[in-house]
N, C-alpha and C positions, 0 to 999 in steps of 0.2 A: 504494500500500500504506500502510495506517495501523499496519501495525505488521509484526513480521519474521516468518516462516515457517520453518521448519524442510524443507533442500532435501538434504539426505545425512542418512542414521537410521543406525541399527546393529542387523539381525535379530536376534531369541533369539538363533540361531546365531553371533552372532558378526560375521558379515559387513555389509559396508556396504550401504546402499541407496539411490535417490533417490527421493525422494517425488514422486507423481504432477501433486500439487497445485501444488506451485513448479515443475515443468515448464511447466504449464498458463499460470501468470503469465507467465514468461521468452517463451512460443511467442508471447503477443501484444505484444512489446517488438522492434520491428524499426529499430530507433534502432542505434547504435554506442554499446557499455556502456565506460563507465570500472569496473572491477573494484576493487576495495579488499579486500582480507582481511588478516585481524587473527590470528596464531599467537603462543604463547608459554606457559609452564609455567601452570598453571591458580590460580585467585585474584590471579590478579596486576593485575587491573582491564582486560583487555580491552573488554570490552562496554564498559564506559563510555565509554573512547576513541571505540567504534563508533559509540554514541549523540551525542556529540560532533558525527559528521558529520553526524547529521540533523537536531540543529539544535534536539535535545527530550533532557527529562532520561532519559525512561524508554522503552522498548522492547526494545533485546536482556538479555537476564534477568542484574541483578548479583545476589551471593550474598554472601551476609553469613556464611556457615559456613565450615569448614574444606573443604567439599566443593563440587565442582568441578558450578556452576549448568548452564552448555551442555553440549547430547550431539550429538555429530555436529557438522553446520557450519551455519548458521542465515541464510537473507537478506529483505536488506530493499533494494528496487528505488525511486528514487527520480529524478525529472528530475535532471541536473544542474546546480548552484547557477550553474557559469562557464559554462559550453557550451553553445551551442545545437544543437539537435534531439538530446543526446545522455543515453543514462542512466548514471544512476553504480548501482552494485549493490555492495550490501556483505555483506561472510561474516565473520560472527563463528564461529570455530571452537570445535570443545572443548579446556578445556584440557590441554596436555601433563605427562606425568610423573605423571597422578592413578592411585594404586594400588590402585583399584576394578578399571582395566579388563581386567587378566589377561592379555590377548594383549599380547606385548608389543610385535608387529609395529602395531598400531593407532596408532600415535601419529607415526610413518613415515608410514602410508597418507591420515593429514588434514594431516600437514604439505606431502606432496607434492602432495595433491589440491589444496591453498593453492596453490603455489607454479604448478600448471598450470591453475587458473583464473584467477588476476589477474592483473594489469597492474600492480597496485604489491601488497606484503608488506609490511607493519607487524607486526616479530618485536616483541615486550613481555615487557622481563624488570622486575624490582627490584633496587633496589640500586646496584651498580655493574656497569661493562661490564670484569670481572676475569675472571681466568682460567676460572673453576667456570662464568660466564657464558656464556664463550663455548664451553665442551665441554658446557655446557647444551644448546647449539645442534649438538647432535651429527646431528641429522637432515638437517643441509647435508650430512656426509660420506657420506652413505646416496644421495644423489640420482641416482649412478652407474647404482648399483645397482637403482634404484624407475624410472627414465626414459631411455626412448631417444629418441635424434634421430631415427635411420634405422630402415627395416625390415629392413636386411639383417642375415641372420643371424651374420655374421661376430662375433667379439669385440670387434672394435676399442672402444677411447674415444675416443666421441665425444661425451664431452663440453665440446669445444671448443667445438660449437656453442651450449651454452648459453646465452651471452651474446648472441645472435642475440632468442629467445626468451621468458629469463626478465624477471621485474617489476622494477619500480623494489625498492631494497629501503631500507625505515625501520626504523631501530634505537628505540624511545622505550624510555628507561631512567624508570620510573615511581619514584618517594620519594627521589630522589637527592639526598642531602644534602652533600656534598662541594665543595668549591672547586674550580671548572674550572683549573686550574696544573698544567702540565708544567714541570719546570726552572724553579720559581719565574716563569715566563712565564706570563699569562692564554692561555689558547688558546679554541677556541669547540667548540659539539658534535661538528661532523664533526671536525674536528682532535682531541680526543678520540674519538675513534671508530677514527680513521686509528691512532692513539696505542695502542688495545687490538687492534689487528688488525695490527701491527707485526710480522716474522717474525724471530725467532733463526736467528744464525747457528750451525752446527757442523751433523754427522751423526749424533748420538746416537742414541740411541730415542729420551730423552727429548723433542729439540731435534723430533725427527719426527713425536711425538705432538704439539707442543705448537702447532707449525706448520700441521699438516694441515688443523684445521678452518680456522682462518684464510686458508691459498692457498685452499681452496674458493669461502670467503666471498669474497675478493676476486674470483676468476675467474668464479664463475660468476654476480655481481652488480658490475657495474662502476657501475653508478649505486644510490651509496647515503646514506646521509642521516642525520642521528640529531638527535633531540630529549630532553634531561635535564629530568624535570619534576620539580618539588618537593613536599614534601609537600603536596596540596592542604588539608588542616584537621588540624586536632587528633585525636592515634590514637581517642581515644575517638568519633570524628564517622565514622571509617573507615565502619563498616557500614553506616553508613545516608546515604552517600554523595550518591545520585539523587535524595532528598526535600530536599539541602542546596538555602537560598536561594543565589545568585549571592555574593549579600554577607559571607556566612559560609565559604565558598573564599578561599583566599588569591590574592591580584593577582597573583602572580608566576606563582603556577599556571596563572589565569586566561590570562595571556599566553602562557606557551609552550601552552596548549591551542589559544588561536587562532591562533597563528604554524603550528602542527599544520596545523589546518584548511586553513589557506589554503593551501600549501604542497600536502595531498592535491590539491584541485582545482586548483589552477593547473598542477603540475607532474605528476601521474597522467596516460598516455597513454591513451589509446583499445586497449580489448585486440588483439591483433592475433596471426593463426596463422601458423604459417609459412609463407614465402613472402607474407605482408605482408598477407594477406586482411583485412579489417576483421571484428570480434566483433559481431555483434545480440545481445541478450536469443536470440533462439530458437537461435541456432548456440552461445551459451551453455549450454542445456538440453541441448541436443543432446550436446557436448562432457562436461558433467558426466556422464550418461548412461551414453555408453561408455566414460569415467576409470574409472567406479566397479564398472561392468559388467565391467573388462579387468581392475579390483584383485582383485575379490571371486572371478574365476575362478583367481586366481594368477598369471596372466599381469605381463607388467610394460607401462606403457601405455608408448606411440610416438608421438612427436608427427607424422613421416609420415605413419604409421596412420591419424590421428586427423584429418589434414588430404585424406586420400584419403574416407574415410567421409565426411567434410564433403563434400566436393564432389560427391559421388553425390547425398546427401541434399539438398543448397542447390540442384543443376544440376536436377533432377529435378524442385524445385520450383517452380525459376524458368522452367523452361519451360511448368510449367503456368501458372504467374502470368502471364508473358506472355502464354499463348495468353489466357487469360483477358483480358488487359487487351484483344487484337484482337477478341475474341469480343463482348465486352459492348459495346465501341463500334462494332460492325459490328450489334449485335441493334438497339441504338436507330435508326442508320441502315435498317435493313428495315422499320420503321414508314414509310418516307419511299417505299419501292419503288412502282410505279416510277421508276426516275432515270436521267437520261442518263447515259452509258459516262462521259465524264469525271467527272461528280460521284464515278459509282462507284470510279472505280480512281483517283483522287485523296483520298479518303480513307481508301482501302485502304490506300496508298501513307503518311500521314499514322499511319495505327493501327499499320502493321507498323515502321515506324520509332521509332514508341515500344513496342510490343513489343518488339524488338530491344535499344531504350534498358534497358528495364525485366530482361531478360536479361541483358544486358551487368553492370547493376549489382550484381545479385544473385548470378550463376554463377562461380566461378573454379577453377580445375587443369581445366577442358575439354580435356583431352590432348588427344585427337582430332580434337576438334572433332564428336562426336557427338549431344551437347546443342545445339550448334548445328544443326547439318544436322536433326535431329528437331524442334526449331521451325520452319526455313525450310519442311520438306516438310509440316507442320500446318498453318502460314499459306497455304500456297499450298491445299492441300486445301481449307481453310475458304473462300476467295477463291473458287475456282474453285464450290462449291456456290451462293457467295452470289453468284456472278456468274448463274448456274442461275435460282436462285430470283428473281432480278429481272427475268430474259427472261420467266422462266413469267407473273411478274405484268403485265410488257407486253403479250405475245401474250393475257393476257385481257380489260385495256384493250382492245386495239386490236381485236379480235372483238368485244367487245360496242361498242365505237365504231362500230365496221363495222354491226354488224347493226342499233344505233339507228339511224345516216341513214340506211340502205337499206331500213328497213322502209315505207316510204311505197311503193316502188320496188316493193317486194317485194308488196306489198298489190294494184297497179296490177297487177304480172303475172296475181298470181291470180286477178280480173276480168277480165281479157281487154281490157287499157286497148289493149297492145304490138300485139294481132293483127289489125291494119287495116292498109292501105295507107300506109306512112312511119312506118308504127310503128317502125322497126329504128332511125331516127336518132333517134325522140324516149327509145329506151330509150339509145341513145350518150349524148345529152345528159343525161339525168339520170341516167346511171353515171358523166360526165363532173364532175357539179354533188358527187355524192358523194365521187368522189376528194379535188377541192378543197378542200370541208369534212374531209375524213378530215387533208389534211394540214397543215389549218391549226391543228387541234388536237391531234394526238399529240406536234407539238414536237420531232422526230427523236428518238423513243424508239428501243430497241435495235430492239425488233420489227416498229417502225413499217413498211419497205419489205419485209420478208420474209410479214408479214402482210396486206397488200394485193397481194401477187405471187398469192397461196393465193386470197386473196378474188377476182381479174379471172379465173383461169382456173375456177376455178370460176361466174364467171356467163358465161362464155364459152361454153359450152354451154346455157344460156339467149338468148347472146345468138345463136348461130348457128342455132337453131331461129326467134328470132324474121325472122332476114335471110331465108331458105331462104320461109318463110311470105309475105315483102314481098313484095307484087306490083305496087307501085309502082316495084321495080328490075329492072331486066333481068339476064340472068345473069354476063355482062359486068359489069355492075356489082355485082355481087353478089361475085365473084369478086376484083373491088380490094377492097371490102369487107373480104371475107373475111382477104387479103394484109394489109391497113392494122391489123386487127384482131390479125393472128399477130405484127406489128411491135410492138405497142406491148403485147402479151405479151412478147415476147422483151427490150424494153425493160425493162420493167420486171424481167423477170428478172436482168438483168446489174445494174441499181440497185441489188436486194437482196443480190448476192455481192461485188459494190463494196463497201456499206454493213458488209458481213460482213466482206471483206478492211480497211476503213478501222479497225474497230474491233481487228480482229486484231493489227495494229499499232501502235494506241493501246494496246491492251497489253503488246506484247512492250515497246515505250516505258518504259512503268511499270514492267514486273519489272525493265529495264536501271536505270534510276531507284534503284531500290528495292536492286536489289543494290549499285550504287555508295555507296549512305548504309548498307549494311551492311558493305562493307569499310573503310570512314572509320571508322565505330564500332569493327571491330577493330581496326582500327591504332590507335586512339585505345585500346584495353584493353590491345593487348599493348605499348605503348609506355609503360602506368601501371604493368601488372605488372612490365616489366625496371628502372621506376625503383622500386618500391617494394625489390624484389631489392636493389638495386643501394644505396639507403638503408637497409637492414638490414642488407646487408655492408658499408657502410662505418662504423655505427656500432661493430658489431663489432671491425672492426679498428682502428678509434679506442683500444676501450678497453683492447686487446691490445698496442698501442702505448704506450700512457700505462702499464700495468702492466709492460712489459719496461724500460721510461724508467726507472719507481720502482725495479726491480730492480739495475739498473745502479749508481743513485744510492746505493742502500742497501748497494750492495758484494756482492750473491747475482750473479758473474758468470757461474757455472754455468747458474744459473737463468734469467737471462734468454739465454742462450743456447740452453737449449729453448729459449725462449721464442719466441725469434726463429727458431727451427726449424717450433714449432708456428704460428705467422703465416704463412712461407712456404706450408706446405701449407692452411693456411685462405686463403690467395690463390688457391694452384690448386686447391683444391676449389670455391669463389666463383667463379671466374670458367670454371670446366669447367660448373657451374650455371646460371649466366648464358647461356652458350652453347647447353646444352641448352635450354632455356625458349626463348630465343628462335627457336630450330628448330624447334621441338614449334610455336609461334604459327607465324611463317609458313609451316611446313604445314598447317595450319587454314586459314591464308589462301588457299593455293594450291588445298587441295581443295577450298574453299566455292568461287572462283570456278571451278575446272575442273567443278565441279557445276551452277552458273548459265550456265557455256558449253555444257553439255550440254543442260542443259531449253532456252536459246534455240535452239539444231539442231535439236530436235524439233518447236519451234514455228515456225522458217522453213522446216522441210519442210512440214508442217499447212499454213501460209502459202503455198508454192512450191504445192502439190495444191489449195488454194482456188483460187489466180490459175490455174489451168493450165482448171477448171472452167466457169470465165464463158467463157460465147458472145460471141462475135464480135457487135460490134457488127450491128444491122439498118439495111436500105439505110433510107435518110432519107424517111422516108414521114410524110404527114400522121396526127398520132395523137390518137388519142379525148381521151386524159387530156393 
């Protein structure tokens, strides 16, 4: 992108919307996005910040009036500076508190939508981070209210789980003029920061109001940050900011902007939904989508919800991507048809295993395991046609292989070469000379011995009118003949169900093959998923820790007393979680292999009713071929 898009609007009506067109962009971004959004009271130099991260003066729109430049939320996708294969996306929002917008719930519904699309929140006020400041920030107390963790209908708050979830959070205090000094001590930003989000002790109202925003702000952002920048030029320079040289910014500016910088990319995580799924660009869109779709209906969004729709919408895909990825390397292989059985189900073996791969990376909440089980039974569908389709191509090798060397033979009969006296051996010998050739060249294709069974019984009625006709044999001899001839029929019949059972078996081989590298690949997914779990609960409870610590220190013994209440049950809710997940995985495990134990019984019966087929060997007679 060379410049930003507008990806949330606002109808006539009032209500929010997402533009088609930033969807569009996001669905071809299938990288892991770092999110960056930019909230805070409007005029206060947002965008510029934004611009900042992209490394150019101009792009998201500053405004030089008293009115409020952004409408809606605005992004610009760009590779990331530190990370490889990963994108950063950035949302400059509109600003808050402008008294154009009349609804007054709007200012709520894009601070929240902030807050559940990124991975890091850079709130931007002025001035100083004083009281008026931080009840500026009154939309943290709202968040209860705008966002669920869970679908259950019950009332509870659960917004303990917040901190599971939400973004990194950056306070930048922009024109701060002030001495960083608490108690005549230098202190540094975060220590300022820690310093205005400090709680009063008592039970007032007052003590209540003054409190609230701030337990929020702590709880429900335990990783936060703050940057105090200074006037960057002279007020007179304000407006026209973006067109300033580098040189005409002040140095001091300069640096904490780049300290900013570095700081977003080094320390911004990778977005991530609950339950620890990794964020693309397109589950990005995806997610913006029904945020705005669940606002605009009144509903309040769910981050469950919204982690369930994910996985319909992702599983659904990845299956067809997979098949895709077996389908297209199996299409270029049927250029090659025909091929021997190994080649075939050796790369079958090869594609479905990176289908699989390719599934595995993509799919996550497979409760069931029925996005799986719908790709294994596609794969196998696809295999078994294309196993079809390459016999068909052999059996018409090996027919028209057939009919080229025997057309000499053939040509002979219908002159009347065969109908003299010894003709009946000279037609043995050169069906004898064709076998030879036939099998020096087909190479043990599939079809090769079932299509030369077809071919001897079928000249075997030529060749028994030519024996009956010899009058160079007696009937005695005509009659071994005849015996020698029904031998090495029957011979070759048993070859051909051999050759059919040999192959049967090289495959049930390969589905055994194939399912053992798809149960490794579970276990390898469900043992990512209970650590990613288990990494998201424990940073949680890090910062639930470290907050009940502050508590304690700061003399609120009450308070960390919930505190230590609300822990306890965030342990047995984490670890009743943990437990479920990993139940839910290995019954996926269990049903996927109790599903490859069934199709292998089906296919040792098949197998057991092939071998039961083949005739009995024939006595040991001299044979033509």
């Amino acid at each position: 992108m060379d410049k930003p898009v507008c990806i949330i609007d606002r109808h006539s009506d009032g209500k929010l919307c997402v533009q088609q067109s930033a969807l569009q962009i996001l669905e071809q971004i299938q990288q892991p996005v770092v999110v960056v959004a930019v909230v805070g009271l409007y005029r206060t130099g947002k965008s510029y910040l934004m611009n900042q991260l992209t490394g150019k003066q101009t792009g998201f729109a500053l405004g030089s009036t008293v009115e409020s430049k952004t409408k809606g939320i605005w992004m610009w996708c760009m590779p990331h500076p530190t990370k490889a294969e990963t994108m950063l996306v950035l949302l400059d929002t509109e600003g808050l508190g402008d008294v154009d917008k009349g609804d007054p719930k709007h200012d709520t519904h894009i601070f929240c939508l902030a807050v559940l699309l990124s991975s890091t929140l850079v709130y931007n006020s002025r001035g100083t981070i004083d009281n008026k400041a931080v009840m500026d920030l009154q939309y943290v107390t709202e968040l209860t209210k705008c966002i669920k963790v869970k679908s259950s209908d019950e009332e509870d708050d659960d917004s303990s789980e917040f901190v599971k979830l939400f973004p990194i959070f950056i306070w930048a205090v922009r024109d701060f003029t002030l001495d960083l000094m608490i108690d005549d001590k230098d202190v540094t930003d975060d220590e300022y920061l820690e310093f205005a989000l400090k709680l009063k002790h008592g039970t007032s109202r007052n003590v209540v109001e003054y409190n609230f925003p701030r337990e929020c702000i702590q709880k429900y952002f335990p990783s936060r940050k703050c940057f105090t920048f200074p006037l960057p030029t002279a007020p007179e320079n304000m407006s026209c900011l973006e067109s300033l040289d580098p040189a005409d910014l002040s140095s001091e500016f300069l640096t904490v902007t780049d300290n900013f910088c570095k700081f977003v990319f080094h320390d911004s995580r990778v977005k991530k939904l609950k339950d620890g799924h990794t964020v693309t660009g397109r589950v990005l869109g995806h997610l913006a989508k029904m945020y705005v779709e669940t606002i605009s209906s009144g509903a309040v969004p769910c981050l469950e919800n919204a982690v369930i729709a994910m996985a319909m919408i992702e599983n659904e895909a990845a299956v067809k991507e997979s098949l895709q990825v077996y389908q297209s390397g199996m299409e270029k292989l049927k250029e090659s048809f025909p091929l021997k059985l190994k080649d075939l189900t050796s790369e079958h073996q090869h594609l479905s295993n990176t289908a699989t791969q390719a599934f595995m990376k993509r799919s996550f909440k497979d409760t069931d395991g029925q996005y799986l089980k719908s790709l294994e039974v596609n794969i196998s569908k696809l295999f078994d046609e294309y196993l079809c389709q390459n016999e068909q191509v052999s059996k018409r090798r090996c027919e028209d292989l057939l009919s080229s060397l025997s057309a000499p033979m053939m040509e002979k009969l219908d002159q009347g070469f065969y109908a003299k006296p010894g003709g009946y051996d000279l037609f043995c010998n050169d069906l004898q000379d064709v076998g030879k050739k036939y099998n020096n060249q087909t190479n043990k294709e599939v079809k090769a011995e079932e299509v030369l069974e077809e071919f001897l019984k079928q000249k075997s009625v030529d060749s028994k009118s030519i024996l009956q006709a010899d009058k160079k044999l007696t009937e005695k001899e005509k009659k071994i003949k005849e015996q020698m001839e029904n031998a090495v029929l029957l011979k070759q019949e048993i070859k051909a169900k051999d050759e059919k059972q040999r192959q049967q078996e090289e495959i049930m081989a390969t589905e055994r093959r194939r399912n053992e590298e798809m149960m490794r690949q579970m276990q390898e997914k469900r043992d990512e998923e209970i650590r990613l779990l288990r990494e998201e609960t424990q940073r949680a409870l890090e910062s639930k820790l470290r907050e009940q610590a502050d508590l304690l220190e700061k003399g609120f013994e009450e308070k960390a007393k919930m505190m230590r209440q609300e822990i306890e049950e965030f342990k047995r809710r984490s670890a009743e979680a943990e437990t479920n997940r990993a139940k839910e995985l290995a019954l996926i495990l269990e049903n996927s292999n109790k599903r490859h134990e069934e199709t292998m019984a089906l296919m040792m019966q098949h197998h057991k009713e092939l071998i039961d087929s083949i005739p009995k060997s024939p006595p040991a007679v001299c044979c033509i071929l």
